[in-house]
C-alpha positions in Angstrom: 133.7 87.7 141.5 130.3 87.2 139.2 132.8 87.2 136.5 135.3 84.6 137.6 132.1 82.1 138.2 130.8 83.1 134.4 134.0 82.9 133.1 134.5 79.2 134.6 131.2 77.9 133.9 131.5 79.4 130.0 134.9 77.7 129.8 135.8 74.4 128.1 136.4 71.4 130.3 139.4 71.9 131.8 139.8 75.4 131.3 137.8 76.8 134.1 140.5 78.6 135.4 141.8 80.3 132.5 138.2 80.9 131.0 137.8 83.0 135.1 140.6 84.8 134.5 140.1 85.7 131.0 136.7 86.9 132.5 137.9 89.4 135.4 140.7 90.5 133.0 137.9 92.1 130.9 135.5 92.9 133.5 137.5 95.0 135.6 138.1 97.6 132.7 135.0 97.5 131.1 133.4 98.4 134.4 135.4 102.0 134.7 134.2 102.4 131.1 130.9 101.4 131.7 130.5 103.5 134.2 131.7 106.6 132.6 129.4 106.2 130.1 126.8 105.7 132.5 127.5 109.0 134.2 127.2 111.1 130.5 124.0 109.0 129.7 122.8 110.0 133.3 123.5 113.4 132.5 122.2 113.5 129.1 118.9 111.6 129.4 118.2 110.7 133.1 118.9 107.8 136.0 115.9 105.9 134.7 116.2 105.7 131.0 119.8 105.2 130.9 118.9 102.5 133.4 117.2 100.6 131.2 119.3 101.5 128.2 122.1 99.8 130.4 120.0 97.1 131.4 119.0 96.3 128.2 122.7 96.0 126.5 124.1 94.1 129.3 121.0 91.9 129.1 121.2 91.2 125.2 125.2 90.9 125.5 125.1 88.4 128.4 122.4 86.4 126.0 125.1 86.8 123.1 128.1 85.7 125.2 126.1 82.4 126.6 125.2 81.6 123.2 128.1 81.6 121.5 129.8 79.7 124.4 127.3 77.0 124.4 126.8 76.8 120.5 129.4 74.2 120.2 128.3 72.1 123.3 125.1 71.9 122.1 125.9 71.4 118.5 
């Protein structure tokens, strides 16, 4: 659901729709692959650090997705 809002508010006027569905369309495989890796990172180096390992990506790529969707609108 967190995606379809994103997705929406990321999207060009008049494209919320699309730019929600274009948004769970991705996030529903990437989270069975994220958590897969999740599981071997678990297992390799721990709940905590892979934690924040996660944390981290997800954090920077969010930053990266927002930015490159608003570069044109603010531009």
């Amino acid at each position: 659901m967190s995606a379809g809002i994103a997705g929406a508010a990321l999207a060009p006027a008049g494209r919320e729709k699309a730019g929600a569905a274009v948004a769970i369309a991705t996030a529903v495989p990437l989270a069975y692959l994220t958590l897969a890796g999740r599981k071997q990172a678990i297992a390799r180096i721990g709940q905590t650090r892979s934690g924040l390992v996660e944390d981290a990506l997800i954090g920077a790529a969010g930053a990266t997705v927002v930015a490159l969707a608003t570069r044109s609108r603010l531009g």
